[in-house]
C-alpha positions as a Markdown table, in Angstrom:
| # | Residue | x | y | z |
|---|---|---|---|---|
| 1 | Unk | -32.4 | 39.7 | -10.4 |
| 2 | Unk | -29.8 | 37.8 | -12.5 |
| 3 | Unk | -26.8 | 37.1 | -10.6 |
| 4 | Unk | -23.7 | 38.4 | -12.4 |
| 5 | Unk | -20.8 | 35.3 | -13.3 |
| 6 | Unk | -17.5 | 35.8 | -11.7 |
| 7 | Unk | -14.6 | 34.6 | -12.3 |
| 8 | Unk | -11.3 | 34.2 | -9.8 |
| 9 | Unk | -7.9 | 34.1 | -11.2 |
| 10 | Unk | -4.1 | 33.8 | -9.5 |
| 11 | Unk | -1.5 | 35.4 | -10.3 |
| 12 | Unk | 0.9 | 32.7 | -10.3 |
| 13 | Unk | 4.1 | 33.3 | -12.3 |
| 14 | Unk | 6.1 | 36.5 | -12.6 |
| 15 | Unk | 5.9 | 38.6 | -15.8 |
| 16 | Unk | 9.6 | 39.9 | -15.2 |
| 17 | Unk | 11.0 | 38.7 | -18.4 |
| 18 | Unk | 7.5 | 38.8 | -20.4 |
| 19 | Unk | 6.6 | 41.4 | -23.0 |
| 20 | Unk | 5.6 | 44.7 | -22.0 |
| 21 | Unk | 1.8 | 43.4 | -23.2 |
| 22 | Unk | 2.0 | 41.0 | -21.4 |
| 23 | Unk | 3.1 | 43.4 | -18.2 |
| 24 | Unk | -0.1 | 45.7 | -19.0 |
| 25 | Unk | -2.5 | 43.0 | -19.3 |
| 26 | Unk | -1.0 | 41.4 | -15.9 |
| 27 | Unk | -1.6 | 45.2 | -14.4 |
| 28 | Unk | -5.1 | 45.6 | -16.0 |
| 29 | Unk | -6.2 | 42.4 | -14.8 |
| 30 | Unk | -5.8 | 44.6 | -11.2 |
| 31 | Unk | -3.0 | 42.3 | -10.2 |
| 32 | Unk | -0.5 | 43.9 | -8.2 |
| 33 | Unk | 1.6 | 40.8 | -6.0 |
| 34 | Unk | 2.4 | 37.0 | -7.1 |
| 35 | Unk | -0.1 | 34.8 | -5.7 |
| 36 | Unk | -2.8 | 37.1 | -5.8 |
| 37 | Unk | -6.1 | 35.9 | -6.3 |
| 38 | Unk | -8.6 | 38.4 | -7.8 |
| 39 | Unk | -12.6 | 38.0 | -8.5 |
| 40 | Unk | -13.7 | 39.9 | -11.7 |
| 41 | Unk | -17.3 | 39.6 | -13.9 |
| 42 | Unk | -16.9 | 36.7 | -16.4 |
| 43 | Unk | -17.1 | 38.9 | -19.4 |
| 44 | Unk | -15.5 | 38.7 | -23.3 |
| 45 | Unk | -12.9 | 41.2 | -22.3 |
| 46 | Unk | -11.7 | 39.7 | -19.2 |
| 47 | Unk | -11.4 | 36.1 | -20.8 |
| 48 | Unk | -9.4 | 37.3 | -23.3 |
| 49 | Unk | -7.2 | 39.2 | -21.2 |
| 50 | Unk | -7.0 | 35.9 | -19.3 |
| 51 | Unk | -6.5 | 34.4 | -22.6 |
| 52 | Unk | -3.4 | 36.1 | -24.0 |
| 53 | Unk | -1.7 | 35.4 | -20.6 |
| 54 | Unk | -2.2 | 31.4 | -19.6 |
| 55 | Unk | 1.4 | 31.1 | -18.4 |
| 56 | Unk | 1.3 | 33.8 | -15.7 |
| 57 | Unk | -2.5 | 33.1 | -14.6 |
| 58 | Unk | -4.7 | 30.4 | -13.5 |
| 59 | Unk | -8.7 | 30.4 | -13.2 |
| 60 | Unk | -9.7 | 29.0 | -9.9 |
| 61 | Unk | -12.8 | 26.7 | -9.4 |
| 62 | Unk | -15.2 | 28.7 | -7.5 |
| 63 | Unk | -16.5 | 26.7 | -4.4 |
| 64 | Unk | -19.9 | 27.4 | -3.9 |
């Protein structure tokens, strides 16, 4: 079986004074504290989500 790509991203910066797209994206992204780090499937729709938000996440190097 093919082994699914995941991704890890922190939440590292808070989206207090960001747009409210911003906010949702932060919330769909299943983020719910700063400094949370979260796994998701490397996918289209998740890297853009990261995408539209590079000041308020980070991608973490997975260590294998």
């Amino acid at each position: 079986m093919a082994e699914t790509k995941k991704i890890r991203i922190q939440y590292y910066r808070s989206a207090i004074s960001t747009p409210t797209k911003h906010k949702l994206i932060v919330k769909g992204l299943g983020f719910t504290r700063l400094n949370q780090i979260v796994e998701r499937v490397d996918t289209e729709p998740t890297r853009g989500m990261v995408k539209a938000i590079p000041h308020l996440v980070r991608i973490l190097e997975n260590q294998a």
